[in-house]
C-alpha positions as CSV (number, residue, x, y, z in Angstrom):
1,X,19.7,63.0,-72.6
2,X,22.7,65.0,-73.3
3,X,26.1,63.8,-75.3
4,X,28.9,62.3,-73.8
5,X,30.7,64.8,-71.3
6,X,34.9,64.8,-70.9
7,X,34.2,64.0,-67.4
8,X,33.3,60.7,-68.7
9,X,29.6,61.0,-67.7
10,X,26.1,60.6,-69.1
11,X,23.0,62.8,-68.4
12,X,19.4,60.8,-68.7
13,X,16.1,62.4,-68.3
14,X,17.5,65.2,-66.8
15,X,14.2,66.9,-66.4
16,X,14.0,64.3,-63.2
17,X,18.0,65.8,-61.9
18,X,19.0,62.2,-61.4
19,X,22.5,62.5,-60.9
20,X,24.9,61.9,-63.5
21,X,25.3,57.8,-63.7
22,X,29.6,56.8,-64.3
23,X,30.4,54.8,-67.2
24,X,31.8,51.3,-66.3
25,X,35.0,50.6,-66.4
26,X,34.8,50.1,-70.5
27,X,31.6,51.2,-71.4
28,X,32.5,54.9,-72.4
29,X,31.8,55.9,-76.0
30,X,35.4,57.0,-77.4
31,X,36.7,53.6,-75.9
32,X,34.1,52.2,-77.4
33,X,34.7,53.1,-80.7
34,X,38.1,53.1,-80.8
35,X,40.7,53.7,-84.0
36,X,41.2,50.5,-83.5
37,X,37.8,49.7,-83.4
38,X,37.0,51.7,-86.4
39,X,39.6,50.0,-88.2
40,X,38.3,46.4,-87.5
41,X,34.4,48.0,-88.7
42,X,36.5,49.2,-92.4
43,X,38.0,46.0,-92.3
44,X,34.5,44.2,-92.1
45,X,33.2,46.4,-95.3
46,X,36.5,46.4,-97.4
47,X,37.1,50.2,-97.2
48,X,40.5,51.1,-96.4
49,X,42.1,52.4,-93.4
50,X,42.4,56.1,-94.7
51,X,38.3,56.1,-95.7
52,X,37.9,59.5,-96.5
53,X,34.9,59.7,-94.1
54,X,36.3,57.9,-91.4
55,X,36.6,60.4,-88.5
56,X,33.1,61.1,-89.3
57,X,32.2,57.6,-88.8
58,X,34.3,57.3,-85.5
59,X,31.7,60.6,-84.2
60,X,28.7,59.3,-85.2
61,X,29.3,55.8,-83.5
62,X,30.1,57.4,-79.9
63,X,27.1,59.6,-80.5
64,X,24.8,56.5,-81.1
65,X,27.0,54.7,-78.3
66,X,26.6,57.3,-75.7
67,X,22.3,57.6,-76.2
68,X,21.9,53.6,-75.8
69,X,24.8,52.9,-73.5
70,X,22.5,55.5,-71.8
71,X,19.7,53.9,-71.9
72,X,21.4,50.2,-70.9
73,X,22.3,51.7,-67.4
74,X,19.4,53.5,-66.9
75,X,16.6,51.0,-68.0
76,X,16.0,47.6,-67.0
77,X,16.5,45.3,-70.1
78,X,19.0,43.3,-68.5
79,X,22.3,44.4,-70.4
80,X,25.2,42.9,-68.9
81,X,26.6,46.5,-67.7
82,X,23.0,48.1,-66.9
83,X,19.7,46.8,-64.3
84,X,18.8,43.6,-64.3
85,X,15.4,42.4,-66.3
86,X,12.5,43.3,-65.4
87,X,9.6,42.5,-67.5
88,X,7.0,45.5,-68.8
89,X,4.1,43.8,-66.2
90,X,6.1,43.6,-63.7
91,X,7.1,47.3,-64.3
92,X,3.4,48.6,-64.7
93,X,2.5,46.8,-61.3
94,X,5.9,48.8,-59.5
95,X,4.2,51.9,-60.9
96,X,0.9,51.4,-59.5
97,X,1.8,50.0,-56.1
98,X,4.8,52.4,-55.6
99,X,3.9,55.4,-57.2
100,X,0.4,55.9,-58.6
101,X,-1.8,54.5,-55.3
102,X,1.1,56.5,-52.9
103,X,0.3,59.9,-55.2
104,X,-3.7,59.6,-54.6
105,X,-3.3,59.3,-51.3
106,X,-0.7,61.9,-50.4
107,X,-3.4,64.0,-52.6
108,X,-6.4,63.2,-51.0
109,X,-4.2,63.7,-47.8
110,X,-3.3,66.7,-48.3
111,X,-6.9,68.3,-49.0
112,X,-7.4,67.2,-44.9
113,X,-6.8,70.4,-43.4
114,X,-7.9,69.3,-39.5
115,X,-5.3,66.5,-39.8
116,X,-2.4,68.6,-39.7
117,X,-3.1,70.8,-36.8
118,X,-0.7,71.4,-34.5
119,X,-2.7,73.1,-32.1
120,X,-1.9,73.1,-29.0
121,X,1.8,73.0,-29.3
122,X,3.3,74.5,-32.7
123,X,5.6,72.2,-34.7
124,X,9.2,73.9,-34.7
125,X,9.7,73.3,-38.1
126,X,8.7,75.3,-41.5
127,X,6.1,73.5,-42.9
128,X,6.2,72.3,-46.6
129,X,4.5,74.8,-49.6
130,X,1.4,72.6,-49.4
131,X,0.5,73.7,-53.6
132,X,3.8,72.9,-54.4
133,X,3.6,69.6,-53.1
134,X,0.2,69.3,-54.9
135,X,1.3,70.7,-57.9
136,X,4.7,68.1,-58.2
137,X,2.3,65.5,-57.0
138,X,-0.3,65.7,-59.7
139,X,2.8,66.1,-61.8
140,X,4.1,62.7,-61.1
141,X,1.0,61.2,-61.1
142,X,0.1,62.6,-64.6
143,X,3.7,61.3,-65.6
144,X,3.1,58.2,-63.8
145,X,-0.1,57.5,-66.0
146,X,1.4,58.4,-69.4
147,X,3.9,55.8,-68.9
148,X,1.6,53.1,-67.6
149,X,-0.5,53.8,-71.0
150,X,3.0,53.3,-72.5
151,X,3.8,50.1,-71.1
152,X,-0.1,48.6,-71.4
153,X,0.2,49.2,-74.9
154,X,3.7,47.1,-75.4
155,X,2.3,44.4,-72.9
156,X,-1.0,44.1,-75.1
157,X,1.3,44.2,-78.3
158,X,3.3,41.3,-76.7
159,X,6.4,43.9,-76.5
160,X,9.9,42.6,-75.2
161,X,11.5,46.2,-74.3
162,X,15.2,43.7,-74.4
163,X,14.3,43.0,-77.9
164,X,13.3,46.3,-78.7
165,X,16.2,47.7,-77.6
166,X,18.5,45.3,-79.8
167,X,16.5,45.7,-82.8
168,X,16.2,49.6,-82.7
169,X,20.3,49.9,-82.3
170,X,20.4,47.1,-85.4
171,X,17.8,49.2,-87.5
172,X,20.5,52.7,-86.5
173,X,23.6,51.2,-87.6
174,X,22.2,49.5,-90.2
175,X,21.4,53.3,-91.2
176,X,24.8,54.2,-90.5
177,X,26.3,51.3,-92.6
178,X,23.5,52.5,-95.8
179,X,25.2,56.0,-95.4
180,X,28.9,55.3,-95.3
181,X,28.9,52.7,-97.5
182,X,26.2,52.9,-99.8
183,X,28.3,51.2,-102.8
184,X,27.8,47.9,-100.4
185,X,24.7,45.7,-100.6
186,X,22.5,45.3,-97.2
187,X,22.2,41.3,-97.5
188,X,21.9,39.0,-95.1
189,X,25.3,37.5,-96.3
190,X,26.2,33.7,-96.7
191,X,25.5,31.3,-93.2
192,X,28.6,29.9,-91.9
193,X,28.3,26.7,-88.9
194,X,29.2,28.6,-85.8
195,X,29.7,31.9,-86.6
196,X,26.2,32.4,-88.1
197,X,25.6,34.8,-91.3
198,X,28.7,36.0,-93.1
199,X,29.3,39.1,-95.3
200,X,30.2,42.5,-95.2
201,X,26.7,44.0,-93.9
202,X,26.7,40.9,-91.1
203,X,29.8,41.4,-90.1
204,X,29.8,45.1,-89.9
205,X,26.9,45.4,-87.7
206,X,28.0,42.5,-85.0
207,X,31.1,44.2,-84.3
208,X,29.4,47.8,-84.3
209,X,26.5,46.3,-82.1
210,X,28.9,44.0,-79.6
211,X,30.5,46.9,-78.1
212,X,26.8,48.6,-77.0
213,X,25.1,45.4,-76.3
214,X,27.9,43.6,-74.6
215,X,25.9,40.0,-75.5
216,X,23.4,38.8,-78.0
217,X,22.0,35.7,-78.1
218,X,20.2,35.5,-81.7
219,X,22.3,38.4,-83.6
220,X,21.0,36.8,-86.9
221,X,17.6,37.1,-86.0
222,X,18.1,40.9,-85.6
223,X,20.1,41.0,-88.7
224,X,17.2,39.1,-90.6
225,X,14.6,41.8,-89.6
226,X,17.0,44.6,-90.2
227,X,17.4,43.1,-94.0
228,X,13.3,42.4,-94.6
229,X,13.3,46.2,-93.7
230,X,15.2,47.9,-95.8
């Protein structure tokens, strides 16, 4: 996964030479992340406008905005600007019936020698490098299988990748708020009717997080976890 581009693009597991997903309409990192944007973040901690480390602060938030805007469009956790849910068992069953069974049997296909010959009449095309083909196979397969394990594992642990997703962004900025403001306590602040829990580590990491996550439905639930852990 590479950093954001000044074409405005994102590159995600390149190794498979996808090609390069657009950002919506909104959902690049420097518009993101704004001046104005930063401002309303120093606002929420009581640093001034002039922080010494703010441009600092501005690059770190696109970085972390361009690797899990990334991951919203590319994965599907059902972000509002990314693929629509789609939970782990239902993703380990699209694996086996569209990608591990079709593998073994383009393998074992492939070993049939007597089914592709075109005797009497020669095909008029170049056939494919028949190892190649193995080799990518066996490849994806092997790939295939790794993430199955992957996604076995969460099921079995009662995983929600959605959840995962929000709480590992709210563990990174709350990382980010520890280093650039370290004077400032990580609390879960003081509950307020409708707005949930206020203070200046609350507020900083809804409006870092609402930008990336577009919509959260229990922010101080991920908040809460993000306080027990440090």
């Amino acid at each position: 996964m590479s950093k954001h581009s000044s074409r405005g693009t994102i590159r995600v597991n390149a190794g498979w030479q996808w090609p390069e997903p657009e950002y919506p309409e909104g959902r690049d990192p420097t518009s993101l992340f704004s001046d104005a944007v930063i401002d309303d973040l120093l606002r929420c901690t009581g640093a001034p406008r002039d922080f010494p480390r703010r441009t600092e602060l501005q690059k770190e938030l696109w970085d972390l905005a361009t690797k899990y805007v990334a991951i919203g469009l590319t994965t599907p956790l059902g972000i509002p600007y990314g693929p629509e849910d789609v939970t782990l068992s239902k993703r380990a069953m699209w694996l086996r019936a569209h990608v591990l069974k079709p593998c073994a049997t383009l393998i074992d296909a492939l070993a049939n020698r007597s089914m592709f010959s075109d005797w009497p009449d020669d095909v008029p095309k170049l056939p494919p490098d028949r190892l190649i083909l193995l080799k990518e196979l066996n490849k994806l397969r092997e790939w295939a299988d790794r993430l199955m394990l992957d996604l076995s594992y969460r099921i079995g642990d009662r995983s929600n990748h959605t959840r995962e997703f929000e709480t590992e962004l709210v563990f990174e900025l709350t990382g980010v708020f520890r280093r650039y403001f370290p004077n400032e306590q990580v609390t879960r602040g003081t509950y307020h009717r409708g707005h949930g829990m206020k203070g200046r580590f609350p507020d900083f990491i809804r409006a870092a997080a609402r930008p990336i996550l577009g919509s959260v439905t229990d922010m101080d639930r991920l908040i809460e976890q993000a306080v027990k852990a440090c």
